[in-house]
N, C-alpha and C positions, 0 to 999 in steps of 0.2 A: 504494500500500500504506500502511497506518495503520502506527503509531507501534511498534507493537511488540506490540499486543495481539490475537490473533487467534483465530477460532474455525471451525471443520470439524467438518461431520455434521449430523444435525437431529434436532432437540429440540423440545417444547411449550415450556419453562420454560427459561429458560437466564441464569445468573447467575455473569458472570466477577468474582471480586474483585481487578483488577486495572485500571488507570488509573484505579481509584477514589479519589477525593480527599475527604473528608470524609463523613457519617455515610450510609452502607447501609442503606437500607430494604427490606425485604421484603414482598410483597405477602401479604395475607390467603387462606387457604385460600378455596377458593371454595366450600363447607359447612364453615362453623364450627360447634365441636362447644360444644353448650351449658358454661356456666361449671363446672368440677368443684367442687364445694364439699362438696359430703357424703362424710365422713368415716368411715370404719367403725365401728362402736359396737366396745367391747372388749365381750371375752365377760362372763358374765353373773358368771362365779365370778372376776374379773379382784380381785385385793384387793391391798392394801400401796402401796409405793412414794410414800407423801406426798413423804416429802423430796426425791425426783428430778422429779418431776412439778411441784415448788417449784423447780428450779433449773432448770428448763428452761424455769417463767414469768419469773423473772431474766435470764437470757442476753438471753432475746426484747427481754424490756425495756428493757435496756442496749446494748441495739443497734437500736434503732428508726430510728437515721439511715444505715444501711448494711445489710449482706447478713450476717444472724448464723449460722453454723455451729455444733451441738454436736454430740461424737462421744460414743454411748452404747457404754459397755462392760461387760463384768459374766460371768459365769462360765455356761460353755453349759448351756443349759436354764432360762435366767432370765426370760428374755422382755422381750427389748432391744426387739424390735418394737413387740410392742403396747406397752410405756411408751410407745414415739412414738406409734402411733395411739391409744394414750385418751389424752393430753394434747392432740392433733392436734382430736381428738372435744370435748374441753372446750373448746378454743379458736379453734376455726375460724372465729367471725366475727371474727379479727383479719386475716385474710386474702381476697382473693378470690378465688382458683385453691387448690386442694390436690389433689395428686400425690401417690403415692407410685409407687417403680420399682426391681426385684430388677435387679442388675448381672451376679451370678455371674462366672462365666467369658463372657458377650457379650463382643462385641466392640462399643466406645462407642457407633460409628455405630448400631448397632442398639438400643441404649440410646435413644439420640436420638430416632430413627425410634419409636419406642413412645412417648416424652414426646407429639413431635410429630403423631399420629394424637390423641394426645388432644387438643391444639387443633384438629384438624378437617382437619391435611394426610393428602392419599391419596399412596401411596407414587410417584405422578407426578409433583407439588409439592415434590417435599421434593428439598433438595441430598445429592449423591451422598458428598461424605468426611466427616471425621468434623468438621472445621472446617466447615464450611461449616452444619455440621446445628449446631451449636453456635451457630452465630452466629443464626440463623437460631431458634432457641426462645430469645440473648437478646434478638434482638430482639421476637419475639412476647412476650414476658413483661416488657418493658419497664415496659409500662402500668401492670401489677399487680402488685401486693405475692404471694407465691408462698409457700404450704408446701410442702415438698421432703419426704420420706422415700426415704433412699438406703439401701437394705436389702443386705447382702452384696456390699459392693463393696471392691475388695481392694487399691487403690493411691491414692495421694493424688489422680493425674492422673486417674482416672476419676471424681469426685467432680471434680475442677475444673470439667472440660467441661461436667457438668451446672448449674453454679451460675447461680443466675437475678441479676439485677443492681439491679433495683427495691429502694431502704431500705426493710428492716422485712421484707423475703424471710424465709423461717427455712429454713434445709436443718438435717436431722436424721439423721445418716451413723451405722449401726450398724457397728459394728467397731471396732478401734484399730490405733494405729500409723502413722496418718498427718501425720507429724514437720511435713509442708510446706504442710497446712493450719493447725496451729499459731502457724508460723512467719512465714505470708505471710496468711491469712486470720483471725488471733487466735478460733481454732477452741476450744470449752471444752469438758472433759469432763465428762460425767456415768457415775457407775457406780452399776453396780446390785446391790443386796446379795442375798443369800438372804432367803424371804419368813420371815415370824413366824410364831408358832404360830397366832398368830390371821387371819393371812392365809392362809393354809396350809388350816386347816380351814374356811375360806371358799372354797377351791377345791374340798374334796373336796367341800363341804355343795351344790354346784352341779351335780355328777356326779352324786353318790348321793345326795342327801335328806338331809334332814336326821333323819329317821325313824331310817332304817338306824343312823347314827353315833351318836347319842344312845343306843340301845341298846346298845354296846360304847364307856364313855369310857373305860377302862383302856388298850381295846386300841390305841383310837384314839391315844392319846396314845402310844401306843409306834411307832405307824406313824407320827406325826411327827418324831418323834423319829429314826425311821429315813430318812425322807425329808430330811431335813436342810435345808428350806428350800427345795428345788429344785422349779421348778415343773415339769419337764419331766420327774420321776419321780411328782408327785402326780398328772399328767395322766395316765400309765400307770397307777398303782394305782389313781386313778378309774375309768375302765375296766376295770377289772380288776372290781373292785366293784360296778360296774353292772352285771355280768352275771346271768343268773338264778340266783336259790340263793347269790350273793357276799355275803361276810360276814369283815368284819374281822377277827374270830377263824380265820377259814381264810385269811386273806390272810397274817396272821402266820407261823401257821402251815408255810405254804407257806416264807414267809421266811427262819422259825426253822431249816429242812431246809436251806438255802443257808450257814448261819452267821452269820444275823441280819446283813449287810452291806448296806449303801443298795445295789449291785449287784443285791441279791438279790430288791429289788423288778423287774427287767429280768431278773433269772432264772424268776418266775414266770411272766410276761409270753410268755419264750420258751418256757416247758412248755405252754403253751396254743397252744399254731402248731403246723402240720401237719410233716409231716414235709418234704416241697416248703417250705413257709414256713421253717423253719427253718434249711433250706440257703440260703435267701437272706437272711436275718437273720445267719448265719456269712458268707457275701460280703460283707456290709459292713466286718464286724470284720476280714476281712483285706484289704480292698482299699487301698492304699497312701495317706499323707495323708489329706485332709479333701474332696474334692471332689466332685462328685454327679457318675452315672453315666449310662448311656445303657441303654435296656430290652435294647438286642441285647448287650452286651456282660455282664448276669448273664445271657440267655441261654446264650451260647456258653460263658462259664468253667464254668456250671453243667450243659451238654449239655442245657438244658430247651427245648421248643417255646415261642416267642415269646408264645404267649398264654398258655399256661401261668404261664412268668413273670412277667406283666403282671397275673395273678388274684391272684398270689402278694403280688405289691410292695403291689399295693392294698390286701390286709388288712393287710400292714404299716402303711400309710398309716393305716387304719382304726380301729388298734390306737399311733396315736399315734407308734411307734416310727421312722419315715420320715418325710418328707416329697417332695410332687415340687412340682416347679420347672420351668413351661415345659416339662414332659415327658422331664426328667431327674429323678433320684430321688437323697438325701442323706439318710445316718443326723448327728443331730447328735451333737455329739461325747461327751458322757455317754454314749449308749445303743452308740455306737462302742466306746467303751474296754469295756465290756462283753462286747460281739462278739469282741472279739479274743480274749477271753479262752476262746471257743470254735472259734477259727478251724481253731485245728490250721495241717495242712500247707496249705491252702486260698492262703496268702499264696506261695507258690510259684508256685501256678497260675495266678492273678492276675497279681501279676509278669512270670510270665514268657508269660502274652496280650499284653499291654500291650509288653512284650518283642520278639515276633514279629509279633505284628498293626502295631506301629508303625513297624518296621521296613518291613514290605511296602508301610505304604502313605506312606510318608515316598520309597521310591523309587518308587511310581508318582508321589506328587508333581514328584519333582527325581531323575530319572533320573543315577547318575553308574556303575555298573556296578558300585561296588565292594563290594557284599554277598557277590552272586554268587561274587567272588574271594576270599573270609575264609571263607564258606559254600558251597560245591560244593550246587547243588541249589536256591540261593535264587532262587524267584520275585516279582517286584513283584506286589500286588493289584494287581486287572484291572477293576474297576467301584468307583463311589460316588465323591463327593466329596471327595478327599484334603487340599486346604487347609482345607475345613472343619471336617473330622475332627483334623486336628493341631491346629489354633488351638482348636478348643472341648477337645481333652485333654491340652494345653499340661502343664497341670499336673499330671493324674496321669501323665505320662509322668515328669517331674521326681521325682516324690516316691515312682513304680516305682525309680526309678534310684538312688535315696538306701537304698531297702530292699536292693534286690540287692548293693550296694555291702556292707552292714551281713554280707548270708547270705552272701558272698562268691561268689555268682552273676557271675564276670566276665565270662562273654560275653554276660548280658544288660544290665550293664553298658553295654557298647559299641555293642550295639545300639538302646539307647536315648539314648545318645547320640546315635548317627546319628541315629536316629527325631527328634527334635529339629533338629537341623542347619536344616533348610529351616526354619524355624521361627525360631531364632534367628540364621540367617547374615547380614542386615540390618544388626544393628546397634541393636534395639532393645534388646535382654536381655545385655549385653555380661557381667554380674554372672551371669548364671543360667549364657551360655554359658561360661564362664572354670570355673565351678564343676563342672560335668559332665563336661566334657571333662577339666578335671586328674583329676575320679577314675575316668575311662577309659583314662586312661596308665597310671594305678598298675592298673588294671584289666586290659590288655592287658601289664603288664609280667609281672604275678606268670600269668599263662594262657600268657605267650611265643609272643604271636602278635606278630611286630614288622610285618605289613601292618598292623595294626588298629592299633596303636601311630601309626604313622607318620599314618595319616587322624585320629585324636582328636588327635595334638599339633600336624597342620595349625588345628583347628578350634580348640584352646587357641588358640593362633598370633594366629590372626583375632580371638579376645575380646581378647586382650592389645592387638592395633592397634587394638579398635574404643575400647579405654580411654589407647590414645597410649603405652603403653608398648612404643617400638618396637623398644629392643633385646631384649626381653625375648620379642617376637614374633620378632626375627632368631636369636636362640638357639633357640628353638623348631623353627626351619625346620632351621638347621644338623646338629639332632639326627636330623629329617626325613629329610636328604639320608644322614646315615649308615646310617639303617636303609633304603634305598632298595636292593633288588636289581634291579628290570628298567627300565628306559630310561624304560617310562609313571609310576613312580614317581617313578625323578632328574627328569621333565620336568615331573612335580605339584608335586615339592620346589622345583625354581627360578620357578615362577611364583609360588610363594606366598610364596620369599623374595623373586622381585621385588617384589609387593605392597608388603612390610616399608621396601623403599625407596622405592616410587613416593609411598605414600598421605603420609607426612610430606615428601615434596617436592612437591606437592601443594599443602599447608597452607604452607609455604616460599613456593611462587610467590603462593598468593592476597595473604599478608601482607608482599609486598614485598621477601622475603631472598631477590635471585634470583640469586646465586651459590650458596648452598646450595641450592637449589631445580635448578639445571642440575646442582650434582653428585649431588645423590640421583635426578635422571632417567635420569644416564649408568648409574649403579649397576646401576638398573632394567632399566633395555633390556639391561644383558649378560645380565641372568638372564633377560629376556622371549624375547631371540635363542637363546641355549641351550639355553632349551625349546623353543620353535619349530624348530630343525633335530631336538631327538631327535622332538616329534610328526610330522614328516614322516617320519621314518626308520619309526617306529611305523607311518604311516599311519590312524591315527586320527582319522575327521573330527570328531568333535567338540569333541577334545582341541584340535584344529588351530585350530577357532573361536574356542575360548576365548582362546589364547594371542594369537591373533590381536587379537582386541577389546583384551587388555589391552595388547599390542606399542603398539596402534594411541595408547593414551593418552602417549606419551614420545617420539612420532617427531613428523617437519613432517606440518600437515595436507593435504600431497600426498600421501605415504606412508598415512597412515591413515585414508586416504579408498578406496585401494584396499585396505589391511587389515579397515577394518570393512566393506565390502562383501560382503567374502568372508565374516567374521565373520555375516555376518545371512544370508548363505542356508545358514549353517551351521546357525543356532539359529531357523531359521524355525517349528517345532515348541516350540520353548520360549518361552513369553510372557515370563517373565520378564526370562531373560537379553537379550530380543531387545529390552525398556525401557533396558537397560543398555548396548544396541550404540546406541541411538536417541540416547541421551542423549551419548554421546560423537562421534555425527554431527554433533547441533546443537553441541558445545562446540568440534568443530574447526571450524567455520562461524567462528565468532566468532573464534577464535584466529583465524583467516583473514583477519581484518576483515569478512566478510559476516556484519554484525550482524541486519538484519533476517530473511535465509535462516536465522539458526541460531536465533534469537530465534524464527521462526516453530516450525521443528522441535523445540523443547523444548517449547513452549505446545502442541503436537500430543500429545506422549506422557505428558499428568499424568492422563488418565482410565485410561490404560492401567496405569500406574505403582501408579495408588491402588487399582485391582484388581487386582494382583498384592500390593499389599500392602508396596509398596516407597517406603515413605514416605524412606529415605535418598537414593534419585533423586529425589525430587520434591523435595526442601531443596534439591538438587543442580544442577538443573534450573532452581529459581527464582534462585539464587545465580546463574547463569552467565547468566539472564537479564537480572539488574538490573546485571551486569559490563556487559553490552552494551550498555544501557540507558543507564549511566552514562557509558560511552564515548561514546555518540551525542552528549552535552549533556543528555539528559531524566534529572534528577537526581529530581525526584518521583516519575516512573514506575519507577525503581531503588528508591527509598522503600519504593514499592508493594509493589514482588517482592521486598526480602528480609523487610519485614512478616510478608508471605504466608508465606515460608520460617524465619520465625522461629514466627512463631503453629505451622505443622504439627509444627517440630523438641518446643517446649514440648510439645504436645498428645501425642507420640509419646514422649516422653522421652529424646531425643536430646539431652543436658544439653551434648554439648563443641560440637557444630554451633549452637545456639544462645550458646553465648559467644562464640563467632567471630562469628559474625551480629552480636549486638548490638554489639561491636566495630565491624564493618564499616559498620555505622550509625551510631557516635556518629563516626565518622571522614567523614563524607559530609558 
C-alpha cells in the first residue's frame, strides 16, 4: 500500500492534489476554445462617465506588475456594467483573454465551470469542487494577462476564486462591500454618478431620434429633469417614446397625472401592460429583498399557467422593466421600489409561498419529522430537486423571513427558518444562521408554541458553536431541555447539549490541552448516554442512529466501531449524515493507530462529502488525514492535506477552521 494517498472508482481525468510537492500542472483541454478577445460594443446611446472610465485606465496602470481589482459602484439603474464593458471595449488590446461572468446566487463551482468551457474544457475535463476548478482556470490563465468582469457577485470569497494570477490581469467586480478585497487584494473603487443632461438626452436621442425630441425642447427638458440622471428610467421612457403616436408632450402628461414624480415615469410604463403583465410587474414589488426569481414560482403565487407567465415576464423584459438571468428573472431595484408601491397585500402571499413551499421541501431535503408535529397535516414535497432549490433561494428565503418577522407572521417565521436549516447547519453561514433563528424564538415565543421554540433555539444553539461561543450554545440547550415535554425532545435536548461539550473538546484535544479535552468528553458522553437510553425507550430508529454516531465520537475506538456501524445502517438513506458516520470511521482508525486503514477511509468519502455539500467534513477529513500522516514521519505529505484543508476552509468561508489550520502548520 502507498503512503497514504489513495484512489477508488474510475474516471477518464483524475487529478488528486495531494502528495503533490511543488507546482500543478494541468493539462490543456483537448479543443481549445479560440482566444476571447472581442468585447461587446456599449450600446449606441451609451454617453457620460469620462471621469470613471479615467480611473479605471489608472488603477490598470498602477498595477501593471500584479492582479489589479476595481469595484464599480453607483446607484441602481446607472449602468455599472456597461462602464466595465465600454472601457473593456476601448481597451482590450491591453489584454489577451477577456471574460466577463454573472455570479448571482450560483454556486462558485458552476461559476468556474462557465469560465472554464470558455477555454475549451467539456464538463468531462474539468475538476469536480470548487478548489480544484479554481486552480485549475489559474493555472490555465497563467500564460495571459486576463480581463475579468464579475457582474453581481455578492461576497468577497466568490470574486476570490475567480481571480486570474498573471501581472496586468484587471478583474472588474460590480457591487460593493467587499471589505476583504480591499484589504488583502488593494481593490479601488470607482463610483458612478447620475448621467448629465447632456448625456441623458444622448440616450433618449438613440431610442427616439433625434427628430421626435427637437420638436418638444420645453418638454424634453422637463422629462430630464424628471429622470434625474438615471439611466434605467431614461431606458423606460425611451421606450415609452418609441412607440407609435409617442410624444413627449403625452409622456409628460401621463406623468403630470402621477404627480410629476421620477416614479411616475415606471407608472406610465405600468398603465401600458396588460392586465396579466401587470400582476407580475406587482410580484416583483412585493417579493421579498433583491433576488431574481424562478418562472414557476410567479406562476404558482400568481395561479397563472407557466406559459402564460413566461409571455408575460418577456414583455417585461421587453419593456426594459426586468431583466432574466440564466433563466431567472430580477426587477432592478429603482423599478422594484416602485412595484411595491402597488403590491398591496400581494407580499403576504409571497411570503408566505416561500413560507410553505420551503418548508416542504427543506424536509424532503433532511427528513427530521418535526413539521409534521408543530403542523398536524404537514406533508414533505414529493419530486424535484430539493438541495438545488434551497441553495439557488438561499436568499429569498432569508429576506421572506426578515419580512414576516416585520408583518408579524410568526409561524412563517419558523418555518423559514427551518426551511433554511439544511442549508445553513454546516457551518458555512454561522452569521445568517444565528440571525434567523434568534428571530424564531422571539417568533415562536410571542405564537407560544414552545415545540417550535425548542427546535429554533437548538439551531441558535449550533450558530453560536459554529462561532465558538460555547457557553452561550450550552444556555441555549438548557432553555431547550426546559421546554422539552416528551422523552424525543429531552433526548434532542441532551444531544445537542452534548454537542456544546464535545465540539470544544475536540479543539482541546487537536491543540494539545488534553486534560480539558478528557473533561469536556466525559461531559459529553453523559449527555450522548442519556439520550441514547431515552431513544431506545422511544424506539426511534433514526433518533437511535444519530445519537449513536455522535456517542461513537467520545468513547474507545472499540466501542465506536460497533456504534457507528449500527449508526450507518441506520442512515443508509441519508447521504449526508452517512459522510459524517464515514468520517468518524476513518478518525477512529487513526485514533486506533491504523493510520493507513483510516487515512484510506477518509481519502474515500471527499467526493461524497463535496456532493453533499459538506465542505466542514472535508476540512475535517483532511485534518485527520495529515494527523496521521504526520504521525507516520511523512511531515510533507501532512503539509499536503492540511494545504488542501486550508485552501477548501478559505474558499468556503470557514474563517475559525482555517486559523486553527494555519496554526497547525506554522507548528509543523
Amino acid at each position: 500500500m502507498s503512503d497514504g494517498n489513495y484512489f477508488d472508482g474510475q474516471a477518464d481525468k483524475v487529478f488528486q492534489a495531494r502528495n503533490v510537492y511543488g507546482d500543478v500542472h494541468f493539462h490543456a483541454p483537448e479543443q481549445p476554445a479560440a482566444p476571447a478577445l472581442q468585447v461587446q460594443a456599449p450600446p449606441k446611446h451609451y454617453r457620460n462617465n469620462e471621469p470613471q472610465l479615467d480611473l479605471l485606465t489608472e488603477i490598470h496602470d498602477e498595477a501593471l506588475d500584479r492582479v489589479a481589482i476595481a469595484i464599480v459602484r453607483g446607484a441602481p439603474g446607472s449602468g455599472r456594467t456597461t462602464l466595465c464593458e465600454t472601457w473593456l471595449h476601448q481597451h482590450q488590446d491591453r489584454f489577451d483573454r477577456c471574460y466577463e461572468v454573472r455570479v448571482g446566487h450560483r454556486a462558485g463551482a458552476d461559476v468556474l465551470a462557465e469560465l472554464l468551457s470558455k477555454l475549451g474544457y467539456g464538463p468531462d475535463e474539468m475538476q469536480a469542487s470548487l478548489e480544484g476548478r479554481a486552480a485549475m482556470w489559474q493555472s490555465q490563465t497563467a500564460g495571459f494577462k486576463v480581463a475579468l468582469v464579475v457582474d453581481d457577485a455578492l461576497s468577497a470569497a466568490e470574486v476570490k476564486a475567480l481571480l486570474p494570477t498573471h501581472p496586468g490581469s484587471y478583474v472588474l467586480v460590480v457591487g460593493s462591500g467587499f471589505d476583504a478585497l480591499h484589504t488583502r487584494h488593494s481593490a479601488r473603487e470607482v463610483v458612478l454618478e447620475p448621467l448629465g443632461d447632456e448625456a441623458a438626452r444622448g440616450i433618449l436621442t438613440e431610442l427616439v431620434g433625434e427628430e421626435k425630441l427637437a420638436a418638444e425642447p420645453e418638454q424634453l427638458k422637463e422629462l430630464l429633469r424628471i429622470c434625474a440622471g438615471s439611466a434605467a428610467e431614461l431606458n423606460v421612457a425611451g421606450m415609452i417614446l418609441a412607440r407609435q403616436g409617442g410624444t413627449v408632450r403625452r409622456l409628460l402628461a401621463r406623468i403630470r397625472a402621477k404627480g410629476a414624480l421620477a416614479s411616475a415615469v415606471f407608472d406610465v410604463a405600468y398603465e401600458l401592460l396588460s392586465e396579466q403583465e401587470q400582476a407580475v410587474y406587482r410580484f416583483f414589488g412585493a417579493h421579498p429583498g433583491s433576488g431574481d426569481v424562478r418562472l414557476e414560482t410567479v406562476a404558482e403565487v400568481l395561479s397563472l399557467d407557466e406559459f402564460d407567465a413566461e409571455d408575460a415576464l418577456q414583455k417585461l423584459v421587453s419593456a426594459k422593466l426586468i431583466e432574466v438571468i440564466r433563466g431567472r428573472y430580477r426587477m432592478s431595484e429603482l423599478a422594484r421600489l416602485h412595484a411595491a408601491t402597488l403590491a398591496g397585500e400581494l407580499s403576504e402571499v409571497v411570503v408566505g409561498y416561500y413560507a410553505e413551499q420551503g418548508l416542504r421541501i427543506a424536509e424532503r431535503a433532511l427528513p427530521t419529522g418535526w413539521p409534521a408535529k408543530i403542523w398536524p397535516g404537514f406533508a414533505p414535497a414529493s419530486e424535484g430537486d430539493a438541495w438545488e432549490w434551497l441553495f439557488a433561494e438561499q436568499t429569498n428565503l432569508l429576506a421572506a423571513a426578515e419580512v414576516a418577522l416585520q408583518a408579524g407572521v410568526h409561524e412563517d417565521v419558523i418555518r423559514l427558518a427551518r426551511a433554511l436549516w439544511p442549508v445553513y447547519k454546516d457551518g458555512a453561514y454561522p452569521v445568517e444562521l444565528a440571525a434567523v433563528s434568534q428571530d424564531a424564538v422571539q417568533a415562536a415565543q410571542a405564537a407560544a408554541m414552545p415545540l417550535a421554540e425548542g427546535l429554533v433555539r437548538t439551531q441558535l444553539g449550533f450558530a453560536q458553536m459554529q462561532r465558538r461561543d460555547w457557553a452561550a450554545a450550552r444556555e441555549q440547550y438548557a432553555a431547550v431541555a426546559e421546554l422539552a415535554t416528551t422523552p424525543e425532545e429531552h433526548a434532542s435536548a441532551l444531544e445537542a447539549r452534548g454537542l456544546a461539550f464535545f465540539e470544544p473538546g475536540l479543539i482541546a484535544r487537536q491543540q494539545g490541552r488534553a486534560e480539558e479535552a478528557v473533561s469536556l468528553y466525559s461531559q459529553a458522553e453523559v449527555c450522548f448516554r442519556e439520550s441514547l437510553a431515552l431513544a431506545e425507550e422511544i424506539g426511534a430508529d433514526r433518533r437511535l442512529a444519530l445519537i449513536r454516531m455522535h456517542l461513537a465520537k467520545v468513547v474507545s475506538p472499540e466501542e465506536a466501531a460497533v456504534l457507528l456501524a449500527q449508526a450507518e445502517q441506520g442512515l443508509k438513506n441519508e447521504p449526508g449524515n452517512l459522510v459524517k458516520v464515514r468520517l468518524w470511521q476513518g478518525r477512529k482508525l487513526i485514533e486506533a493507530g491504523a493510520y493507513e486503514e483510516g487515512a484510506a477511509a477518509l481519502a474515500e468519502l471527499d467526493s461524497a462529502a463535496e456532493k453533499a455539500k459538506l465542505q466542514r467534513e472535508r476540512i475535517a477529513a483532511l485534518r485527520s488525514r495529515a494527523e496521521a500522516a504526520l504521525a507516520r514521519g511523512y511531515r510533507d505529505q501532512a503539509l499536503a492535506h492540511a494545504k488542501d484543508a486550508l485552501n477548501i476552509a478559505r474558499l468556503h468561508g470557514f474563517t475559525a477552521e482555517a486559523t486553527d489550520l494555519l496554526i497547525w502548520i506554522e507548528q509543523l
